[in-house]
N, C-alpha and C positions, 0 to 999 in steps of 0.2 A: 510425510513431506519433509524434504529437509529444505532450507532454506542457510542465508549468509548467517543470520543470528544464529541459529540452531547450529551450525556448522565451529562456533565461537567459543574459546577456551576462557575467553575474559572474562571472569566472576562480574563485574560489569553489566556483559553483553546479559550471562545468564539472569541477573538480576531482573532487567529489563525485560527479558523472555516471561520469564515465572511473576511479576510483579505488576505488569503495567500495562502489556499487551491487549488488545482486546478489540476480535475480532467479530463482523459479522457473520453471518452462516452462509450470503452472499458471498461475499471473502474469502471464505474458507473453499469454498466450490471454483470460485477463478482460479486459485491455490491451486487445487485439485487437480484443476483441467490442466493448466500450463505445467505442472509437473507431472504429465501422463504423456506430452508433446514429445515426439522419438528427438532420441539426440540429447545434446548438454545445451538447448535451448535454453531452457527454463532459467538458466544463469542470468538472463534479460529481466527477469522479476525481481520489479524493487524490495528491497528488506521491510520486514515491516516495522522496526520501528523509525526508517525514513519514513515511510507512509503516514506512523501516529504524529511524529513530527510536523508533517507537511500538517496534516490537521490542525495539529495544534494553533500553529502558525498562524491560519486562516484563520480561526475563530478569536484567537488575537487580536487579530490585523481587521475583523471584521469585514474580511472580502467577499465582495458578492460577485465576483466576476475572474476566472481564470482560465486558464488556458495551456493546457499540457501537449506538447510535441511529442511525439513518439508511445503512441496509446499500449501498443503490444498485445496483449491479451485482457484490458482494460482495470486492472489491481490498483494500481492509482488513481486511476480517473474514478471510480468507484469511491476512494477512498478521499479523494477533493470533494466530490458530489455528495458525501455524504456530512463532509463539515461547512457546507455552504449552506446561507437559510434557504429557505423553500421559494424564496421569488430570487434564488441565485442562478447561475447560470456557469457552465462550463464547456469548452468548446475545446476538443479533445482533436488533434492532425496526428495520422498518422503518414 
Protein backbone atom coordinates (compact mmCIF):
# COMPACT_ATOMS: atom_id res chain seq x y z
CA UNK A 1 0.00 0.00 0.00
CA UNK A 2 1.32 3.17 -0.59
CA UNK A 3 0.05 6.01 0.85
CA UNK A 4 1.03 10.35 1.03
CA UNK A 5 3.46 9.42 4.00
CA UNK A 6 5.14 6.52 2.41
CA UNK A 7 5.13 8.40 -0.90
CA UNK A 8 7.56 11.30 1.39
CA UNK A 9 11.21 12.00 0.93
CA UNK A 10 11.20 14.17 4.10
CA UNK A 11 13.41 12.40 6.75
CA UNK A 12 10.52 13.91 8.89
CA UNK A 13 7.80 12.34 7.11
CA UNK A 14 10.07 8.97 7.35
CA UNK A 15 10.57 9.38 10.96
CA UNK A 16 6.94 9.66 11.68
CA UNK A 17 6.35 6.39 9.42
CA UNK A 18 8.96 4.02 11.24
CA UNK A 19 8.59 5.66 14.81
CA UNK A 20 5.22 6.69 15.82
CA UNK A 21 2.60 5.29 13.53
CA UNK A 22 0.47 2.65 14.83
CA UNK A 23 -2.25 1.08 13.35
CA UNK A 24 -5.16 -1.17 13.88
CA UNK A 25 -5.65 -4.43 11.88
CA UNK A 26 -8.95 -2.81 11.28
CA UNK A 27 -7.12 0.08 9.64
CA UNK A 28 -4.99 -1.83 7.89
CA UNK A 29 -7.90 -3.65 6.09
CA UNK A 30 -9.86 -0.25 5.14
CA UNK A 31 -6.19 0.59 3.82
CA UNK A 32 -6.53 -2.44 1.95
CA UNK A 33 -9.68 -2.14 0.50
CA UNK A 34 -9.59 1.45 -0.61
CA UNK A 35 -6.21 0.90 -2.26
CA UNK A 36 -7.58 -2.19 -4.40
CA UNK A 37 -10.63 0.52 -5.60
CA UNK A 38 -9.88 0.77 -9.88
CA UNK A 39 -8.59 4.13 -10.57
CA UNK A 40 -6.35 6.92 -8.58
CA UNK A 41 -9.33 6.91 -6.07
CA UNK A 42 -7.56 5.90 -3.19
CA UNK A 43 -5.72 9.49 -3.30
CA UNK A 44 -9.22 10.45 -1.08
CA UNK A 45 -7.54 8.46 1.92
CA UNK A 46 -6.50 10.52 4.72
CA UNK A 47 -2.49 10.21 5.59
CA UNK A 48 -2.16 8.50 8.61
CA UNK A 49 -0.36 10.49 10.41
CA UNK A 50 -3.38 13.19 10.03
CA UNK A 51 -5.42 10.49 11.24
CA UNK A 52 -2.90 9.80 14.59
CA UNK A 53 -3.23 13.45 14.81
CA UNK A 54 -6.76 13.96 14.71
CA UNK A 55 -6.59 11.23 17.67
CA UNK A 56 -4.51 12.81 19.49
CA UNK A 57 -6.29 15.96 19.34
CA UNK A 58 -9.45 14.27 20.69
CA UNK A 59 -8.14 12.68 23.63
CA UNK A 60 -6.52 16.03 24.47
CA UNK A 61 -9.54 18.03 23.96
CA UNK A 62 -11.44 15.19 25.77
CA UNK A 63 -14.09 15.02 23.17
CA UNK A 64 -16.91 12.92 23.44
CA UNK A 65 -18.82 14.02 20.60
CA UNK A 66 -17.68 14.58 16.62
CA UNK A 67 -18.63 14.69 13.52
CA UNK A 68 -16.73 14.00 10.12
CA UNK A 69 -18.26 15.22 6.59
CA UNK A 70 -17.11 13.17 4.00
CA UNK A 71 -16.89 9.37 5.39
CA UNK A 72 -15.30 7.82 1.90
CA UNK A 73 -14.38 4.45 2.83
CA UNK A 74 -14.57 5.22 6.60
CA UNK A 75 -10.38 5.31 7.65
CA UNK A 76 -10.97 8.34 9.71
CA UNK A 77 -14.18 7.83 11.08
CA UNK A 78 -12.69 4.51 12.40
CA UNK A 79 -9.89 6.27 13.48
CA UNK A 80 -12.08 9.24 15.65
CA UNK A 81 -14.17 6.30 17.03
CA UNK A 82 -11.50 4.76 18.07
CA UNK A 83 -9.88 7.77 20.28
CA UNK A 84 -13.43 8.58 21.64
CA UNK A 85 -14.37 7.04 25.12
CA UNK A 86 -16.76 4.41 25.04
CA UNK A 87 -20.07 6.47 25.95
CA UNK A 88 -18.64 8.82 22.83
CA UNK A 89 -20.32 9.23 19.97
CA UNK A 90 -19.60 10.04 16.27
CA UNK A 91 -21.81 10.94 13.43
CA UNK A 92 -20.08 10.46 10.26
CA UNK A 93 -22.25 12.37 6.65
CA UNK A 94 -21.27 11.40 3.70
Amino acid sequence: MVTKLQRSSDPIDQYIKEHSLRLTSEQNEIIEYTNSLPGNISRMLGSFDEAQFFQVIIQLMGCKRCIEVGTFTGYTALTIALALPSDGQLIACD
